[in-house]
N, C-alpha and C positions, 0 to 999 in steps of 0.2 A: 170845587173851586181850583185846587190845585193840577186836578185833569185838565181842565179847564187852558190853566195860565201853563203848563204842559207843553199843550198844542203852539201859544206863543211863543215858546222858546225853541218849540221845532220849527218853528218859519223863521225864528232867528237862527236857526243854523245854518241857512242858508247865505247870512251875510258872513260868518266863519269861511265857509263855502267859499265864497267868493276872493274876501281874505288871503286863504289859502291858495285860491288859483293865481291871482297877482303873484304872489311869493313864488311860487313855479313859473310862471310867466316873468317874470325878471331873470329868472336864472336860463332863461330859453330851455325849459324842459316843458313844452308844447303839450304831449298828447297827456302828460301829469298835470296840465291848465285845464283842457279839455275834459279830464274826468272827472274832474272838481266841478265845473261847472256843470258836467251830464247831473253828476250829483246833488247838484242845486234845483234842476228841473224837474226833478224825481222829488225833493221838497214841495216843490213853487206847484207840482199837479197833485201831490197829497194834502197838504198841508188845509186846501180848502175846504174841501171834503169832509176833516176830521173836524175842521171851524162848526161846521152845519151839525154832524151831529152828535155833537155836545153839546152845542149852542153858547159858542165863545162869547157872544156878543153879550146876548143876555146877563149871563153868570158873571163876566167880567166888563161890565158896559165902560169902566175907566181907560179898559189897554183899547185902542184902536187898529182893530185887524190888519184892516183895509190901508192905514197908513203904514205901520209895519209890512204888508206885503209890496207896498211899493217902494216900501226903501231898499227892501234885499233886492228885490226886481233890477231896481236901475243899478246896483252894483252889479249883478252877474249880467241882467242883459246888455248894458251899457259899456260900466264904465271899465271894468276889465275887459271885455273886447275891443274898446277902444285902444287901451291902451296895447293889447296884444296885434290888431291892426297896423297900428302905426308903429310898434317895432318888428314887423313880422320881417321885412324887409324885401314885400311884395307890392308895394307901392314906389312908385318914382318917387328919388328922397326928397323933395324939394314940395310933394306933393302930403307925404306920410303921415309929420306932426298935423298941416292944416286938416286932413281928413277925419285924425283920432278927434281934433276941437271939434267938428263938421256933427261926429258922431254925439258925442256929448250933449252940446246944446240942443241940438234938437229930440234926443233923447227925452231931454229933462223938459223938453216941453210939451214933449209927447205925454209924458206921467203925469204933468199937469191938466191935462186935457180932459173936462170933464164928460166931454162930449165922444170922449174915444169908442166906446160899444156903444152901437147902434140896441133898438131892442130888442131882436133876436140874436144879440149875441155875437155877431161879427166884430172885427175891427173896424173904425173906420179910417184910412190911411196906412203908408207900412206901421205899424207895431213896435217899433224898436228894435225886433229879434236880432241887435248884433251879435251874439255869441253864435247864433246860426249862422248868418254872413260870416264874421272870423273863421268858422269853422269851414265851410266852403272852400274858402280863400286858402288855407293853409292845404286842403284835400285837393282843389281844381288848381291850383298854385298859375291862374290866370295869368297873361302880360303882363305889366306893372299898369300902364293907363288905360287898360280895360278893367283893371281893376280899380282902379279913383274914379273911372264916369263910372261904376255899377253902385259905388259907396255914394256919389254923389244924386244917379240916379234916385237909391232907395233913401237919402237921407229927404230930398222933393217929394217923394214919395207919402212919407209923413205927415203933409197938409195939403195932401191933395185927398177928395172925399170916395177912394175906392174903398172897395170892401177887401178883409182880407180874413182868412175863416179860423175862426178858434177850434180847434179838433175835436174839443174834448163837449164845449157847450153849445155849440150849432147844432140845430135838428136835421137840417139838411143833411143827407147821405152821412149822418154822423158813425155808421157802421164801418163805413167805404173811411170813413176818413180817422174813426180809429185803429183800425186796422193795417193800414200805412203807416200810420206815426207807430206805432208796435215796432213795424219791418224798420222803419225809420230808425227805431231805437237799435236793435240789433246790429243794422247794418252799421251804425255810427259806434257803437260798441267795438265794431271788428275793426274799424278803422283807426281810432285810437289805442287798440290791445299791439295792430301792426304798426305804430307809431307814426299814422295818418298816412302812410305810403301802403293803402290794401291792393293796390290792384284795378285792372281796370274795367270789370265785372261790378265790382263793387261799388266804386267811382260813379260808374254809367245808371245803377240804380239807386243810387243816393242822389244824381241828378233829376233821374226822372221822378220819384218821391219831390223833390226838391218843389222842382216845376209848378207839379200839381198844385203843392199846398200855394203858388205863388199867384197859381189863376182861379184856385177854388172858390173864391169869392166872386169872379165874373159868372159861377153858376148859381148863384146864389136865386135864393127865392122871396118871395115877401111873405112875413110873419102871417102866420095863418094858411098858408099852402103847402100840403103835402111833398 
C-alpha cells in the first residue's frame, strides 16, 4: 500500500513541478521555467507505467489516478504556458493577455473531454501541448501576429476531430516515433542548458522533429492494421 500511494505522490510532484516553473516564470528566468516543466514530462511519461505495475488502482481504488494526473497535466501543460505565453512578450500586447485566457479555456475543456483518445490511442483534436507551443515560441521567437494566428490556430484546433499521435501508446511506427521524441528530448535539453538561444542547427531540427509529431496523425492507420 504505501508503494502503492508512493507512486501517487510521484505524479504529484509534478504539480510542485509546475509550482515551481510559475515562480521562475514570474521572475523571467525562462529556460529555469522550461526545465521544471521538462521535469514534469519525465513525471507525466513515468508516472504511468509505475500506476500499471504495482497496480495503483487496485491497492488503492480510493485515490483516483486518472483524476490526479489530469490536474498536474493542465497545470504544466496549460496553465503555466499560458501564463508564460502571454508574458513572454512575443505576442502583440493587445493581443497577449486574450491568448493566455484563449489557452486556458480551451485547455480546460480539452481535459474535460471524455471523448479525447480515440481507441488506438491517438488524440482526437490539438492536445493541449501548451508548454510545447511556449517552448517553440520562446526558441523560433516567431512575428508577434504569426504568432497569436498559430495560438489561435492550435487553440480551433482542439475541437476540431484530427488525429494527433501519442508517442509513447500509438502502434503505429511507434519505434520511428519514440525515437524522435528521445532526439527531441536531447535536442530540447541543449536548448534550454544554451538558455533557448542554441543555434540554428539545433533550431532547424527541433522544427523538423516538431513538424512530424504535428502531421503524424495524418498517417495514421485504423486499429487493427499493421
Amino acid at each position: 500500500m504505501l508503494r502503492a500511494f508512493a507512486v501517487h505522490i510521484f505524479t504529484a510532484l509534478g504539480a510542485a513541478l509546475g509550482l515551481l516553473a510559475l515562480i521562475f516564470a514570474t521572475g523571467g528566468h525562462w529556460a529555469a521555467m522550461f526545465l521544471s516543466l521538462g521535469l514534469a514530462l519525465v513525471v507525466d511519461a513515468v508516472d504511468g507505467p509505475m500506476a500499471r505495475r504495482f497496480k495503483v488502482a487496485e491497492v488503492l481504488p480510493r485515490w483516483n489516478g486518472e483524476g490526479l494526473d489530469f490536474v498536474v497535466d493542465f497545470i504544466t501543460y496549460v496553465f503555466v504556458p499560458a501564463f508564460a505565453i502571454a508574458a513572454s512578450g512575443y505576442l502583440p500586447e493587445m493581443l497577449a493577455v486574450p491568448s493566455g485566457l484563449v489557452i486556458v479555456v480551451t485547455g480546460a475543456l480539452y481535459f474535460a473531454d471524455r471523448a479525447m483518445k480515440t481507441n488506438d490511442n491517438y488524440f482526437r483534436g490539438f492536445p493541449a501541448v501548451w508548454n510545447l507551443v511556449a517552448f517553440y515560441l520562446f526558441v523560433l521567437e516567431p512575428p508577434p501576429y504569426v504568432a497569436a494566428l498559430a495560438i489561435a490556430v492550435l487553440a480551433g484546433l482542439t475541437f476540431v476531430p484530427i488525429r494527433f499521435v501519442h508517442p509513447l501508446r500509438v502502434r503505429h511506427l511507434r519505434r520511428v516515433n519514440i525515437a524522435l521524441m528521445a532526439l527531441w528530448a536531447v535536442l530540447a535539453f541543449v536548448a534550454v542548458a544554451l538558455d533557448l538561444a542554441p543555434g540554428t542547427y539545433i533550431v532547424a531540427a527541433l522544427s523538423a522533429v516538431g513538424l512530424y509529431f504535428l502531421i503524424a496523425g495524418l498517417l495514421r492507420r485504423p486499429a487493427g492494421q499493421s
